[in-house]
C-alpha positions as CSV (number, residue, x, y, z in Angstrom):
1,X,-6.4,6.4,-1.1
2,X,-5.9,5.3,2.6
3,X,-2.4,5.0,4.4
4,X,-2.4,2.6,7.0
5,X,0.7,3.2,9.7
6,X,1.5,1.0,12.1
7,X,4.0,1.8,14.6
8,X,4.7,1.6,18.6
9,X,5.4,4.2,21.0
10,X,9.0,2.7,21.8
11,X,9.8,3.1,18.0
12,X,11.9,5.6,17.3
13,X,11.3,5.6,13.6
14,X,7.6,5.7,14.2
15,X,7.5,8.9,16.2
16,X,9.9,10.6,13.4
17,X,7.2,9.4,10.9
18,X,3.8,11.0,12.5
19,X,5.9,14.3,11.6
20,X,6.1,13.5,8.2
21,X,2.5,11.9,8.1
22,X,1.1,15.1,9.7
23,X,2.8,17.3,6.4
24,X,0.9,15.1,4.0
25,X,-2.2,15.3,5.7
26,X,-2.2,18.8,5.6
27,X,-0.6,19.0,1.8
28,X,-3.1,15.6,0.6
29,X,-6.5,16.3,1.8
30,X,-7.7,13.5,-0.1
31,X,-5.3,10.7,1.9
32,X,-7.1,9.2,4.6
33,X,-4.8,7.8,7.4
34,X,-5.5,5.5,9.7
35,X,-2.8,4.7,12.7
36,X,-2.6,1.3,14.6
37,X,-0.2,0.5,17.9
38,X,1.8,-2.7,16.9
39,X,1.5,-3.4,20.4
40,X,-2.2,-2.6,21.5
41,X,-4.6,-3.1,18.4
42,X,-5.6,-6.2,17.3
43,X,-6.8,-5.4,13.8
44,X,-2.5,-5.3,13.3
45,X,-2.7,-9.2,12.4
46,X,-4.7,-9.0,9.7
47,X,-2.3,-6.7,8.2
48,X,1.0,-9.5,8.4
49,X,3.1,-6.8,9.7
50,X,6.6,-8.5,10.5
51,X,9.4,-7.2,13.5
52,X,10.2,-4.2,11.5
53,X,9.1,-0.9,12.3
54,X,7.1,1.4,11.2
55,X,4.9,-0.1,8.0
56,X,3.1,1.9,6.0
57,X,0.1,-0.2,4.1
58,X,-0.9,2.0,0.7
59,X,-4.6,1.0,0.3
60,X,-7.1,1.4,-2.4
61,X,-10.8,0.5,-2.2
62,X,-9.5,-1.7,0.7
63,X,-6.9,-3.5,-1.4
64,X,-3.1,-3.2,-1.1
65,X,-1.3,-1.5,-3.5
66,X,1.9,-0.8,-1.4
67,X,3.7,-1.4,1.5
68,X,6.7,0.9,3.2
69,X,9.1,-0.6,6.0
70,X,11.1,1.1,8.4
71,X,11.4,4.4,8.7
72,X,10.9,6.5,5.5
73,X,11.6,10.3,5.0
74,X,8.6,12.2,3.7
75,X,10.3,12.7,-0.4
76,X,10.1,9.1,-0.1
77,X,6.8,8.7,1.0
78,X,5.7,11.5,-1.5
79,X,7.4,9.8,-4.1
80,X,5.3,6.5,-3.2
81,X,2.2,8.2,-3.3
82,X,2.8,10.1,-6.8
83,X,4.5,6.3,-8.1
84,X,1.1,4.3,-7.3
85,X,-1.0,7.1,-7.9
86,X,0.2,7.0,-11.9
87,X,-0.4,3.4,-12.1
């Protein structure tokens, strides 16, 4: 599974979330993630990211499975992860 997170450096939310991000890389060695700047990398549009800040794209084989806005404390992220992980 790959979690795509994209965020800005003026987002408070975002910076709140690398914490959280940086616990499940350490507890899920098997979840890649991959971070884009809202602001700076292109590859954000293919994505269809709206205003809201930050988004977290669940993929699988390079398919969507699940999206997160806004910012999202690591139970609930956790709690994604074990929900689409069952399915």
């Amino acid at each position: 599974m790959k979690i795509i997170k994209i965020g800005a450096l003026w987002c408070p939310g975002c910076l709140i979330l690398n914490n959280n991000l940086k616990k499940i890389k350490e507890n899920y060695e098997d979840i890649e993630i991959i971070e884009y700047d809202y602001d700076f990398d292109l590859e954000v549009k293919k994505f269809k990211v709206g205003n809201i800040l930050p988004v977290l794209i669940f993929m699988n084989d390079d398919n969507e499975i699940s999206r997160l806005i806004g910012e999202k404390s690591y139970k609930e992220i956790i709690n994604e992860i074990e929900r689409i992980s069952n399915v």
